[in-house]
N, C-alpha and C positions, 0 to 999 in steps of 0.2 A: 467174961461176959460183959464186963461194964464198957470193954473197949469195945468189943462187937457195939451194945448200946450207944455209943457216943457217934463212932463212925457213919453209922446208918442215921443219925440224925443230921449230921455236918450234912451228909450227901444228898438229903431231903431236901435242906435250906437254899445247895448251892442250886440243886434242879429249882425251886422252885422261884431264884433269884431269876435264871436262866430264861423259867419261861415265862417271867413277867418284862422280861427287857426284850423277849421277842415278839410281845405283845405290845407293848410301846412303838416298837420300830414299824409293824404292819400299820399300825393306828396313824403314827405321823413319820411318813419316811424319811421326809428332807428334815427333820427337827435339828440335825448336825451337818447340813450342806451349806455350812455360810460360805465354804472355800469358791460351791460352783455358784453361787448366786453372787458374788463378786466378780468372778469370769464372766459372767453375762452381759452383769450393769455394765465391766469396761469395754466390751467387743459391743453393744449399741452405744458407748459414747463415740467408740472408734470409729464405727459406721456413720452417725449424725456428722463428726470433723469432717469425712471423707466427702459425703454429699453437701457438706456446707462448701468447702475447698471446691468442688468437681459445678458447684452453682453458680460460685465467684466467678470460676474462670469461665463458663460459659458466659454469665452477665458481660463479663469483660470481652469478650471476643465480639457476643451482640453491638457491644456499644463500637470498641473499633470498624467492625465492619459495618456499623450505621453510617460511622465517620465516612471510611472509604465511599461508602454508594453515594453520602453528600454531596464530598468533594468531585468524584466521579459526574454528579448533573453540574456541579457548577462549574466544570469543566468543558461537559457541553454546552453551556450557556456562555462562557466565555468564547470559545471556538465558532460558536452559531453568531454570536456578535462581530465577532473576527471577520466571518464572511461577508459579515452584511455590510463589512466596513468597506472590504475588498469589492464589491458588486459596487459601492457608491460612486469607489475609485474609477471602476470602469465607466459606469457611465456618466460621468465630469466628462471623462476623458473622450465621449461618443462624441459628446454635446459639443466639445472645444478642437478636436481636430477630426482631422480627415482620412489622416492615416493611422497608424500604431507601429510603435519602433518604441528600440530601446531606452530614447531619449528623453520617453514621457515618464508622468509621475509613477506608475502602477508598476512599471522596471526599478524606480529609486529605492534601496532596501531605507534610504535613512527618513526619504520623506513619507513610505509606510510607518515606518516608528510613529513620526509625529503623528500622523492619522490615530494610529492607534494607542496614542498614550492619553488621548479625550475618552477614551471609554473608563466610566466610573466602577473600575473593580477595585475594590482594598485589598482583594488578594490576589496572588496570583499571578503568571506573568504569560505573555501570547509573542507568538512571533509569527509573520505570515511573509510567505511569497509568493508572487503572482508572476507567472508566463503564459506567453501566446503557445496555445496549442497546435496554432498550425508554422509554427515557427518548425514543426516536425514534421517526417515523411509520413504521409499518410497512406499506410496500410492500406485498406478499401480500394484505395484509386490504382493499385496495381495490375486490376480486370476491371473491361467496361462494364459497367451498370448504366442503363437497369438490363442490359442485353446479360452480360455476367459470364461472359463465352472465354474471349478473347485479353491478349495483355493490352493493355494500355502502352502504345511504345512509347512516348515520352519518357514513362514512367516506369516502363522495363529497363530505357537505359540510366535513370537515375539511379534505381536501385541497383545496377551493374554496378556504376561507378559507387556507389554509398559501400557493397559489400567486397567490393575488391580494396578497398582503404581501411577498413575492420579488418578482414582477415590478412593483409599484407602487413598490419599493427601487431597483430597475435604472431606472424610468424615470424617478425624479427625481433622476439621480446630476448631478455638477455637468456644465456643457456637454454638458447631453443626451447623453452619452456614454454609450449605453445598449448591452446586450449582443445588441441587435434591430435590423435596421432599419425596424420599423413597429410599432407594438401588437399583442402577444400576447395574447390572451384565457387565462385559465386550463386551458377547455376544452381548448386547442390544446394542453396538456401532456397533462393528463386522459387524454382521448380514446383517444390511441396508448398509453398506459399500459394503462386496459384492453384494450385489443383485444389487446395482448400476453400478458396474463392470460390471456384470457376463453377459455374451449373450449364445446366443444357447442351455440357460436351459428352454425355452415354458415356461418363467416365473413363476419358481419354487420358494418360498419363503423362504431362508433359516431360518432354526431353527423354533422354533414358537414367535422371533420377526423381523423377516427378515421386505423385506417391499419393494415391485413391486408398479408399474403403478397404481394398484388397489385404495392402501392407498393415494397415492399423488394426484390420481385424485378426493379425497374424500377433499382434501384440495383447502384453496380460496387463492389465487387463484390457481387452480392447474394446475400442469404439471407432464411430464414424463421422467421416469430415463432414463441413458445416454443408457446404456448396453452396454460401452465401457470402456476403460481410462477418467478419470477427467483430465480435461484440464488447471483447475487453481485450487489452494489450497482451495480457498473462496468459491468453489461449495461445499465443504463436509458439509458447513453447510445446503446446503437443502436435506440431507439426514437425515433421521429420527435418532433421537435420541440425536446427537450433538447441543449444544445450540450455540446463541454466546458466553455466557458465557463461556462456557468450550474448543471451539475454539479462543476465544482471547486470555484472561486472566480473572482469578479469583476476583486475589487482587495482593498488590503490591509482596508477596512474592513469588505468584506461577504463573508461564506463561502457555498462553494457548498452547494445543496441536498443535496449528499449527506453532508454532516455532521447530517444532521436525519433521515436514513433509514437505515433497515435491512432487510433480507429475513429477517431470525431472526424468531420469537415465532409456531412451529406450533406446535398444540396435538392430541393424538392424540382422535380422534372415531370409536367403534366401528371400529376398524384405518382408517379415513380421515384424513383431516386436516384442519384451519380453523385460522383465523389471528383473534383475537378482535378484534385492532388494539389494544386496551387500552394507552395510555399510563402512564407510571408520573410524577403531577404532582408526584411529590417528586424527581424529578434531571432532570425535563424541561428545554431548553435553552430560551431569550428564546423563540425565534420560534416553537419549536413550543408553548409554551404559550401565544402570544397565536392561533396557529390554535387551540387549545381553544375559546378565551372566544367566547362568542357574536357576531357581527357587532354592529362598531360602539363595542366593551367591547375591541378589542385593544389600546390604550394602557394598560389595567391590567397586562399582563404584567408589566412593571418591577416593580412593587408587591409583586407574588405571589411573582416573581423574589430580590427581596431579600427579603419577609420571612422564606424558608427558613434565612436563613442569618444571620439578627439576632442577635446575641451580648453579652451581660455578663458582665463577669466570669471571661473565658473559657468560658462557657457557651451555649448555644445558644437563647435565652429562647422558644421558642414550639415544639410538639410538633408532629409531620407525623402523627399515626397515623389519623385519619377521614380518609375520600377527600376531603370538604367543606369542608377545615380552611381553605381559601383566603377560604372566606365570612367569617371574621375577620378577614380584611385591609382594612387602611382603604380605605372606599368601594367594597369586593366583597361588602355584606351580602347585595347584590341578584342578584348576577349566579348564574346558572344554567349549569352545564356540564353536556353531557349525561354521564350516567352508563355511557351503554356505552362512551365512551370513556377514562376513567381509572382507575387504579388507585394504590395505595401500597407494591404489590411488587411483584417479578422476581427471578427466577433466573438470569437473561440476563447476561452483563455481557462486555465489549472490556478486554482488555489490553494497553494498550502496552508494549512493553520497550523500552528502545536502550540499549546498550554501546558502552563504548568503549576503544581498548587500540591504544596506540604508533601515533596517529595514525590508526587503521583504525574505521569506525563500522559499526555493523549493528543494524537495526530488525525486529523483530517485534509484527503483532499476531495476537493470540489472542482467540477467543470460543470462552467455556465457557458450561457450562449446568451451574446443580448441580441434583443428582438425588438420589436418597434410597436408598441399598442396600436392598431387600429384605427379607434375608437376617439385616445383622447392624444397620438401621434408623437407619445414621450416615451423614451426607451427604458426598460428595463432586463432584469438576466432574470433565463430562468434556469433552473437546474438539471443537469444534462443525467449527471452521476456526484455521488455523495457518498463517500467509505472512508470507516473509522482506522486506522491502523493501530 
């Protein structure tokens, strides 16, 4: 009996030890969770690192690309000055001669430099070049305007000869590595170039590879010719026929045609417009002056080519000022250019700019046209086209 006694007490004290600890634990639950209240404090310190680290590097990125957008305006602020330095050049150059050739200052890369080493930037560095734009075959003037019908024949046979010296260059590159897979006729450039001009013809197709609305709207995605002037050089390429390739560049030796073109040089014609094509054979490049010379006489370009620029003494021994002055060049007594196609002036002219500043590069060209005030009869340029590259 005294064990029964004792047992039933033991069992009393354990139960009622039992249900004072399970009343404790309902009372305060977490009283022994120091483990998860440790795991908490370190996943929010972990969290606070993360967003502190994830704030830096945003800070930092903001400040960098503050930087870049700086350097970026004072980039165009350099370049904007560059030009302005380039237009001054030009018109010194209206003011002091008569003509425009390679032999004045706005062709000299060294006496640009000097121009442009007076501009006050402490950072930074510019380099600019300046060419006569009509020193190129003018696009526009390949149909007459303002009529817009018809080729231009002076200027159908220039570009005959300009495209059969391109494509004769492509097809003797080394391992016939040509930019065709079959022979290109000149036409087949020709052709689609007018019809892209031409208006007022009820969309007549020239030649049998000309090339209207018809064909381009067979293409994806397609669209339709202008049946005016090209607006920008880089449209000739969706004209049939012209690749990029053959409008860029080839290879390193041969540049593409669109170094020899341009869409500038309208002339105002009772409020209408025409395009005269007039080359200017004093900054003409190699190949558009051997399209000048007559069939056959294109091997004298070289000749003509350097004699612009023959020099003694630091002087420039031979004068550009008659349109015919090529006729002095050894063995050009003979040769005949036509006369509607050249000239010894322009007003035209392409400025390159590029700057440079803490590793960031940025290129502009500009084409101005100088024009004559009115008013107070002093010339200045004004802005034709402006693109960043």
């Amino acid at each position: 009996m005294a064990l029964i006694r004792l047992t039933l007490k033991l069992r009393s004290r354990f139960t009622e030890k039992s249900r004072i600890k399970y009343i404790k634990m309902e009372k305060y639950p977490y009283q022994n969770n120091n483990g998860i209240a440790l795991i908490i404090t370190l996943t929010v310190i972990s969290l606070l690192i993360i967003v502190t680290f994830e704030l830096n590097r945003q800070l930092q990125a903001s400040v960098v690309n503050s930087a870049i957008i700086r350097d970026q305006v004072v980039l165009s602020h350099i370049i904007t000055s560059g030009v302005e330095v380039g237009k001054a050049i030009l018109i010194k150059d209206k003011n002091d001669s008569e003509i425009d050739s390679v032999q004045e200052d706005w062709a000299n890369p060294e006496k640009i430099d000097a121009y442009l080493s007076q501009l006050p930037f402490e950072e930074g560095r510019i380099v600019m070049y300046i060419s006569d734009e009509l020193g190129r075959i003018q696009v526009n003037s390949l149909v007459k305007f303002p009529q817009g019908k018809d080729f231009n024949p002076t200027q159908h046979d220039l570009w005959l000869r300009f495209m059969a010296l391109i494509l004769t260059q492509q097809e003797s590159m080394e391992d016939n590595d040509t930019l065709f897979e079959e022979i290109v006729e000149p036409s087949a450039i020709i052709n689609p170039i007018k019809d892209w001009l031409d208006s007022n013809d009820n969309d007549a197709i020239s030649g049998l590879n000309g090339a209207e609305d018809e064909y381009y709207q067979d293409l994806d995605p397609e669209y339709t010719t202008r049946n005016g002037p090209f607006r920008h050089i880089e449209e000739l390429i969706r004209t049939k026929g012209i690749t990029p390739e053959l409008f860029y560049a080839a290879d390193d030796q041969l540049m593409g045609i669109s170094n020899f073109l341009t869409v500038y040089g309208v002339s105002d014609l009772n409020d209408k417009f025409t395009y005269t094509g007039k080359i200017n054979i004093n900054t003409a490049e190699m190949p558009v002056i051997a399209a000048l010379l007559p069939l056959g006489q294109e091997f004298l370009a070289a000749e003509i080519f350097n004699y612009r620029i023959e020099s003694a003494n630091e002087q420039f021994v031979y004068d550009l000022i008659s349109p015919n002055w090529y006729n002095n060049v050894p063995g050009c007594s003979e040769v005949k250019i036509d006369a509607e196609l050249i000239t010894t002036q322009s007003d035209i002219f392409r400025i390159e700019c590029s700057a440079g500043l803490r590793g960031l590069q940025k290129k502009a060209t500009v084409i101005v046209q100088r024009e004559k005030n009115e008013e107070s009869g002093k010339w200045y340029c004004k802005v034709l086209n402006w693109a960043y590259e």
